[in-house]
NUMI-462161 format. One record per residue (C-alpha): x, y, z; residue number from 1; residue in three letters. Coordinates in nm, 2 decimals. Example, Ala and Ser with C-alpha at 12.3 -4.5 7.8 and 13.67 -1.06 7.14 Angstrom:
NUMI-462161
<pt><X>1.23</X><Y>-0.45</Y><Z>0.78</Z><nuza>1</nuza><gulum>ALA</gulum></pt>
<pt><X>1.37</X><Y>-0.11</Y><Z>0.71</Z><nuza>2</nuza><gulum>SER</gulum></pt>
This chain:
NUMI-462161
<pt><X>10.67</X><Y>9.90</Y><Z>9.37</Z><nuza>1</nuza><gulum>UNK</gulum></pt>
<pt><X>10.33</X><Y>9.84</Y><Z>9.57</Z><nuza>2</nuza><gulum>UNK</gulum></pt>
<pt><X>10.16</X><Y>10.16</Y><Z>9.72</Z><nuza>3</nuza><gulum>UNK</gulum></pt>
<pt><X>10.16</X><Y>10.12</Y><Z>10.10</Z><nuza>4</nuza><gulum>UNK</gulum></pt>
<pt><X>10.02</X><Y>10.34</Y><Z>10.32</Z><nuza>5</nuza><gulum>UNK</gulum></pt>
<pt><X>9.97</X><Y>10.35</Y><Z>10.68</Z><nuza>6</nuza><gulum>UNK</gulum></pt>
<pt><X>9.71</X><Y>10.60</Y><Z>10.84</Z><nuza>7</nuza><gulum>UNK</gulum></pt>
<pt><X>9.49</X><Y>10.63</Y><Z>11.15</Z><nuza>8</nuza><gulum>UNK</gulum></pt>
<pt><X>9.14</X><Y>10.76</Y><Z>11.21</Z><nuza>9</nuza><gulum>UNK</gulum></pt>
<pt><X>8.96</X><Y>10.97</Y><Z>11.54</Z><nuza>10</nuza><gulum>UNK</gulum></pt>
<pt><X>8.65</X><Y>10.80</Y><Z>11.63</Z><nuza>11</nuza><gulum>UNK</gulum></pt>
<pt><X>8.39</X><Y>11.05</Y><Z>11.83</Z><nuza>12</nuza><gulum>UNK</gulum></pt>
<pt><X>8.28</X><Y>10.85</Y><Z>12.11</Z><nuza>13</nuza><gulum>UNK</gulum></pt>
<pt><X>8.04</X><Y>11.11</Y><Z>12.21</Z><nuza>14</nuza><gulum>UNK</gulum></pt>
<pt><X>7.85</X><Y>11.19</Y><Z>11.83</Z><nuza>15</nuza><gulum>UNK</gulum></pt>
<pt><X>7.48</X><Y>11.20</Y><Z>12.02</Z><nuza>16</nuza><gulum>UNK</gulum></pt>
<pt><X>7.59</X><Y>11.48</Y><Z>12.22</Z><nuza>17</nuza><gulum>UNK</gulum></pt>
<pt><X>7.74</X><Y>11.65</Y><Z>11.99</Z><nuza>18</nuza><gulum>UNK</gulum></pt>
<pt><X>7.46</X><Y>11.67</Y><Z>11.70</Z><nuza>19</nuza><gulum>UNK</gulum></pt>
<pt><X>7.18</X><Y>11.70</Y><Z>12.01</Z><nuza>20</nuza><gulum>UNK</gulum></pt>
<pt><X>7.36</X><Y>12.03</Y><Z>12.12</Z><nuza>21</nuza><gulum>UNK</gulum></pt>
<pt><X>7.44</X><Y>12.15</Y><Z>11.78</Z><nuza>22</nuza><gulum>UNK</gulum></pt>
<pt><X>7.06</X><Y>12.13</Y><Z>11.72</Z><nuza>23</nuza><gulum>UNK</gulum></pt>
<pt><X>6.96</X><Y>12.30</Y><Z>12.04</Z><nuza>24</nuza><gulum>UNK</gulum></pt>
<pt><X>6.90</X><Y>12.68</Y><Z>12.05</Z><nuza>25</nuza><gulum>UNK</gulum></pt>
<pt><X>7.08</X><Y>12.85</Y><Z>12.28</Z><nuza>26</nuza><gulum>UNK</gulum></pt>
<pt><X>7.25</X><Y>12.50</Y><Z>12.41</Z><nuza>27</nuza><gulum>UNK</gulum></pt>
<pt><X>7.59</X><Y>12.55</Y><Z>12.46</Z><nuza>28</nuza><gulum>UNK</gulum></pt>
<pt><X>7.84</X><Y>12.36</Y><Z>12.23</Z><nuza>29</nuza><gulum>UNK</gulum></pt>
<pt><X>7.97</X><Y>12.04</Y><Z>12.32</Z><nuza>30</nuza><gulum>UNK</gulum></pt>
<pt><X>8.33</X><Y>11.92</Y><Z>12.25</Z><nuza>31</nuza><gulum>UNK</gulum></pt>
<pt><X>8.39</X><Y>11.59</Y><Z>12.09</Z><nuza>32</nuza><gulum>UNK</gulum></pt>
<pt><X>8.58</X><Y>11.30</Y><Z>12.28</Z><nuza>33</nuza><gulum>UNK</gulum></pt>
<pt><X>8.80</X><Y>11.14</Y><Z>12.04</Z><nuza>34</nuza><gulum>UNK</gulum></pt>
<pt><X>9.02</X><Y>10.83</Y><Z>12.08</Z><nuza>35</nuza><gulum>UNK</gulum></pt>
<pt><X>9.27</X><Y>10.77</Y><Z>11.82</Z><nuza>36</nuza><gulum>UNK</gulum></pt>
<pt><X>9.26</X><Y>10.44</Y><Z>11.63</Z><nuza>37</nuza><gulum>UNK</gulum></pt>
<pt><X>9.47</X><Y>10.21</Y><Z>11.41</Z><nuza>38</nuza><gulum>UNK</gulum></pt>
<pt><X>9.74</X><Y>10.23</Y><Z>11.23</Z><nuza>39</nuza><gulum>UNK</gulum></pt>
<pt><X>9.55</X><Y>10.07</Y><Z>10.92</Z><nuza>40</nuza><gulum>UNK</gulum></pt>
<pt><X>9.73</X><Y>9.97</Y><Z>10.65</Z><nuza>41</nuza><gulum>UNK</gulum></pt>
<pt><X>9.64</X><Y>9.99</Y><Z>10.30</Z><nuza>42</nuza><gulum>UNK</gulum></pt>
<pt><X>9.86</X><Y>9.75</Y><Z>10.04</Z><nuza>43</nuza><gulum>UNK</gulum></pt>
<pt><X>9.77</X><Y>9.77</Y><Z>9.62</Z><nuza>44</nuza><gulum>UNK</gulum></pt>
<pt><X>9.94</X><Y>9.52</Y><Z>9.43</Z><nuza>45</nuza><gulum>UNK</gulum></pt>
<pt><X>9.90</X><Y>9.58</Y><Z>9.07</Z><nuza>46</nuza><gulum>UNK</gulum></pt>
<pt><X>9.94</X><Y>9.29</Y><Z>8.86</Z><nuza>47</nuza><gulum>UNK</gulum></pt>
<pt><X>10.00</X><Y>9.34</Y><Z>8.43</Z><nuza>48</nuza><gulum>UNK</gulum></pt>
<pt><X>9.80</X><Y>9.11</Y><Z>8.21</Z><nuza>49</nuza><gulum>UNK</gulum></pt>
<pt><X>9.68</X><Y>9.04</Y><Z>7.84</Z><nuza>50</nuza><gulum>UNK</gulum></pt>
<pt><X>10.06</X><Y>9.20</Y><Z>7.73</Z><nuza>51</nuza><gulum>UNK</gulum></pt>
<pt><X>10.10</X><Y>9.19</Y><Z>7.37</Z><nuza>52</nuza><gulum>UNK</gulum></pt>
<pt><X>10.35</X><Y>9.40</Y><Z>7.13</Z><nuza>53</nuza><gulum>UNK</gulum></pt>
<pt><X>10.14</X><Y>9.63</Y><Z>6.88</Z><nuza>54</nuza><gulum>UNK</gulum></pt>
<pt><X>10.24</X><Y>9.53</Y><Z>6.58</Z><nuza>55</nuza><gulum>UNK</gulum></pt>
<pt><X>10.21</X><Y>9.87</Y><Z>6.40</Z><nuza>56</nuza><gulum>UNK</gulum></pt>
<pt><X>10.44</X><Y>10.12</Y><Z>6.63</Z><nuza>57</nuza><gulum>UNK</gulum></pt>
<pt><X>10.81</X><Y>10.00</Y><Z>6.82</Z><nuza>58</nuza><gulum>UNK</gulum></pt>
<pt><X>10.71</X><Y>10.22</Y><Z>7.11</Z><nuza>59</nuza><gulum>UNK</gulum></pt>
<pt><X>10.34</X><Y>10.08</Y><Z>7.22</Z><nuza>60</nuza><gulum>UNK</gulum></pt>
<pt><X>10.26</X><Y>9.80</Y><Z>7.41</Z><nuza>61</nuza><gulum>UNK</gulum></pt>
<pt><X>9.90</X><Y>9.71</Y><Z>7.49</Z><nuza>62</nuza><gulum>UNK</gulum></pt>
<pt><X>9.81</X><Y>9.55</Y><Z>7.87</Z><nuza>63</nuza><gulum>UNK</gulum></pt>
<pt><X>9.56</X><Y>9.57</Y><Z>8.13</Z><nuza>64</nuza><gulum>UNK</gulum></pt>
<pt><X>9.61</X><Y>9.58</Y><Z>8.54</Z><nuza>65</nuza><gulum>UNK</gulum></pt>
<pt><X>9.45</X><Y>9.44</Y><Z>8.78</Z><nuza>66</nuza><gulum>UNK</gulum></pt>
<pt><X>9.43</X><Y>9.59</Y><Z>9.13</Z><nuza>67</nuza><gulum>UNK</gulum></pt>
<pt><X>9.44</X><Y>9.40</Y><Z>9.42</Z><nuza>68</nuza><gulum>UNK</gulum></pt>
<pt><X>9.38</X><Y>9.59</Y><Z>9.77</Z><nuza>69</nuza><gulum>UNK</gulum></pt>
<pt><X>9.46</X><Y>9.44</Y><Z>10.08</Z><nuza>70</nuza><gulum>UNK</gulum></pt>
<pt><X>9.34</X><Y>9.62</Y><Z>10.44</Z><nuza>71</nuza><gulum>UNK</gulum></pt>
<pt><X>9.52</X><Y>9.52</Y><Z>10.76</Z><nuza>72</nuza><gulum>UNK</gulum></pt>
């Protein structure tokens, strides 16, 4: 089964404000606007290759992954 997640991020539409306050003496603090965006979705597909049996124990098998990401 694929991992898929689904999350959203806050972007601070006001950063400039913000920092320029928080470096100010005496300045009083400023409140960040935030406006919610996504969802984003994340998708790994892992894909097994370069399988072989190991010839020396019944219980280990040898293979390599490859990890394919999608973003939406």
């Amino acid at each position: 089964m694929a991992p898929f997640i689904r999350f959203w991020m806050w972007e601070v539409t006001n950063a400039d404000e913000v920092e320029a306050a928080g470096r100010t003496p005496g300045a009083q603090p400023v409140k960040p606007r935030l406006v919610e965006r996504g969802p984003y979705h994340y998708i790994e597909d892992r894909v097994k290759v370069n399988v072989s049996d190991e010839s020396e124990s019944e219980n280990h098998v040898r293979l390599a992954i490859n990890l394919l990401s999608f973003a939406r």
